[in-house]
C-alpha positions in Angstrom: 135.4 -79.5 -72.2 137.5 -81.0 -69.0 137.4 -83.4 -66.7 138.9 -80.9 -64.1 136.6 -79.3 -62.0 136.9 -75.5 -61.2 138.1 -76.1 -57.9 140.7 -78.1 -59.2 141.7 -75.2 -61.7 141.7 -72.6 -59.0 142.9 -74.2 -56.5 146.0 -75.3 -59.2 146.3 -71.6 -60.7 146.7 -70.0 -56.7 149.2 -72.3 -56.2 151.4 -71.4 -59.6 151.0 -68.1 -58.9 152.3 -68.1 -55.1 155.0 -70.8 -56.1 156.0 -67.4 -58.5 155.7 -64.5 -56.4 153.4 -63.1 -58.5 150.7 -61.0 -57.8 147.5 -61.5 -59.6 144.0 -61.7 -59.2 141.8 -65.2 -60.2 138.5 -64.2 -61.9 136.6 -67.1 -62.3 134.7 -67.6 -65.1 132.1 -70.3 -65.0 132.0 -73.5 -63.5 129.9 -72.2 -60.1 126.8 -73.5 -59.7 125.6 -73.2 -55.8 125.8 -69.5 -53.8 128.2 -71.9 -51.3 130.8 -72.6 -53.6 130.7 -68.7 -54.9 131.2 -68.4 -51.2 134.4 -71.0 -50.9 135.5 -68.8 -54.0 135.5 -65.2 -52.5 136.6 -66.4 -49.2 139.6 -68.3 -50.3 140.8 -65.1 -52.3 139.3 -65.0 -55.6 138.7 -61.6 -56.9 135.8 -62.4 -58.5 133.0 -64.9 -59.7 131.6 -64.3 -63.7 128.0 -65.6 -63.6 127.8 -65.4 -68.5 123.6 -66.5 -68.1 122.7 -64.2 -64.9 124.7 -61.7 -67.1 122.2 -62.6 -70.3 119.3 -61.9 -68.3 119.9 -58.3 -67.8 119.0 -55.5 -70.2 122.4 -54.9 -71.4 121.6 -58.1 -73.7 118.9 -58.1 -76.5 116.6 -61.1 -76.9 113.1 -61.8 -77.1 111.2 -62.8 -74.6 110.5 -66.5 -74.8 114.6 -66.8 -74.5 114.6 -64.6 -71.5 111.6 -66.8 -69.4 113.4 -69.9 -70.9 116.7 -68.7 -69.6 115.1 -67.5 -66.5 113.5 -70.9 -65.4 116.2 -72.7 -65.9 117.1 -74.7 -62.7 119.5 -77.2 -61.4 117.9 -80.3 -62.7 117.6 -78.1 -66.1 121.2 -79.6 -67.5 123.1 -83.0 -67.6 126.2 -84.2 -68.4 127.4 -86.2 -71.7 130.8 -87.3 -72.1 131.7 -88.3 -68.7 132.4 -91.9 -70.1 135.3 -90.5 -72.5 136.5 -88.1 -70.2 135.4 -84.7 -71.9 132.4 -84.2 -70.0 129.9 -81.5 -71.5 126.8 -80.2 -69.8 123.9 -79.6 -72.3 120.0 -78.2 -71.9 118.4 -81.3 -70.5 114.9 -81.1 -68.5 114.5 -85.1 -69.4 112.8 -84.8 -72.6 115.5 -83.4 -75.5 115.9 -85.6 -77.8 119.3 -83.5 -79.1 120.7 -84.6 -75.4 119.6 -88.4 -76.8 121.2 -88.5 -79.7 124.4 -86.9 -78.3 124.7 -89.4 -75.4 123.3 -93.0 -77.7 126.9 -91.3 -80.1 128.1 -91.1 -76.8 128.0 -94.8 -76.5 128.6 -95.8 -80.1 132.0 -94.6 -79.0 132.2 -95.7 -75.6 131.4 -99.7 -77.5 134.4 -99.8 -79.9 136.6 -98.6 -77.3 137.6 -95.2 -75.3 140.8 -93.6 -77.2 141.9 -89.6 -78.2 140.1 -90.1 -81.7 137.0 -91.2 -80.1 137.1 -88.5 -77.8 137.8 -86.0 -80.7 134.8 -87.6 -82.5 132.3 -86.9 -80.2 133.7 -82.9 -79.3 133.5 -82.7 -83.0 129.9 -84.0 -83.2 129.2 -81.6 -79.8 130.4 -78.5 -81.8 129.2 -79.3 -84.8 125.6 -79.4 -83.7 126.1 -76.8 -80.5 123.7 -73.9 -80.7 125.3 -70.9 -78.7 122.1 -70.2 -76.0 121.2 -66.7 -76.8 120.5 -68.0 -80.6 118.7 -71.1 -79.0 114.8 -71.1 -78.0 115.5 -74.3 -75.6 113.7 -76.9 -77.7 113.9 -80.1 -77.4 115.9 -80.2 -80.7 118.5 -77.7 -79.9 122.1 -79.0 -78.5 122.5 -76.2 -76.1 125.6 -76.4 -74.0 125.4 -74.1 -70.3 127.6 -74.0 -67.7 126.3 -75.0 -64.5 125.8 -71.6 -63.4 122.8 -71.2 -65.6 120.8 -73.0 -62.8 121.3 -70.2 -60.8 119.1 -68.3 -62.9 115.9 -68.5 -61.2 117.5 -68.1 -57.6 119.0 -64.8 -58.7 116.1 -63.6 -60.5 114.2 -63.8 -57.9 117.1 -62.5 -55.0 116.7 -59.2 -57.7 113.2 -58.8 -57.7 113.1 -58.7 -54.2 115.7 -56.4 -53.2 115.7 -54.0 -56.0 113.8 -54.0 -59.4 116.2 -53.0 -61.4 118.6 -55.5 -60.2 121.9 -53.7 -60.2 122.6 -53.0 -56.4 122.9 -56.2 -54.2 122.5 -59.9 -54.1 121.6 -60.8 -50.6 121.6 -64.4 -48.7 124.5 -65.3 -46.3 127.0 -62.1 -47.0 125.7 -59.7 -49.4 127.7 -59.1 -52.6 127.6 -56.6 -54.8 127.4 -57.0 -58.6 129.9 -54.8 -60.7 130.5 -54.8 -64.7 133.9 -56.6 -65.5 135.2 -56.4 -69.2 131.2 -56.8 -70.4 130.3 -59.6 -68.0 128.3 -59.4 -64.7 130.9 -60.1 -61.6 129.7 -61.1 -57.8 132.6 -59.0 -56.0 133.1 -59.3 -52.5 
């Protein structure tokens, strides 16, 4: 949980690394949730953009097949954020109706009442983690407290780029400049 935005972290960790002379390449790792910013990404230098859900949907990844069509449909308008008000925002399975999202965000506001401090803010991470349900051992139910990255609303856009171009889904991405997808330490990576 952060209140900086991946831009914010990239744009801070190129800079370090120039100021230093060094060498390296930026993976990042989350935190991407349109095919423009993936874009801004590759074409301001980084190496490579780590998509976890797309990743989840392939066959290298064993789940049954309610997860997969859960995970598969998940859209933009599929998450929302709690803990914007204390400044550790945390984006959770939200199509409107969980009532896990509800009672995160009224403790939420519990908190937010007897005033914003660092043990607040450490209450309500606690309460996140203590009831977060890691999404491959979720079945997206209204009751779950499922937290994704924002990139899991990119799941039904790729799917279907996939389908479409190759039904296996290994070889290319298209849309704007085609990318391909390579395996990088276990993960799925758009490379340029």
């Amino acid at each position: 949980m952060s209140g900086e935005t991946t831009l914010v972290l990239y744009s801070t960790a190129k800079e370090m690394l120039h100021s230093s002379a060094k060498s390296l390449d930026v993976l990042i790792w989350g935190g991407v949730s349109t095919p423009e910013a993936a874009a801004a990404f590759l074409s301001t230098g980084a190496a490579g953009i780590v998509f976890e859900s797309v990743h989840w949907l392939t066959d290298l990844v064993v789940m049954d097949d309610r997860q997969r069509q859960e995970l598969a449909g998940l859209r933009m308008d599929s998450t929302a954020l709690v803990g914007l008000d204390l400044q550790v925002p945390c984006r959770l399975f939200n199509k409107g109706n969980s009532l896990a999202f509800k009672k995160i965000r009224a403790f939420e506001e519990a908190l937010c009442g007897a005033g914003i401090t660092d043990e607040s803010r450490r209450a309500f991470v606690g309460q996140v983690q203590a009831s977060a349900l890691h999404p491959l051992d979720s079945h997206f139910t209204r009751s779950e407290v499922i937290p994704l990255g924002v990139e899991g609303g990119l799941c039904r856009v790729v799917c279907r780029a996939f389908r479409s171009r190759n039904r296996e889904g290994r070889d290319r991405l298209h849309g704007g400049d085609a990318v391909l997808v390579r395996r990088c330490g276990g993960e799925e990576v758009l490379l340029p």
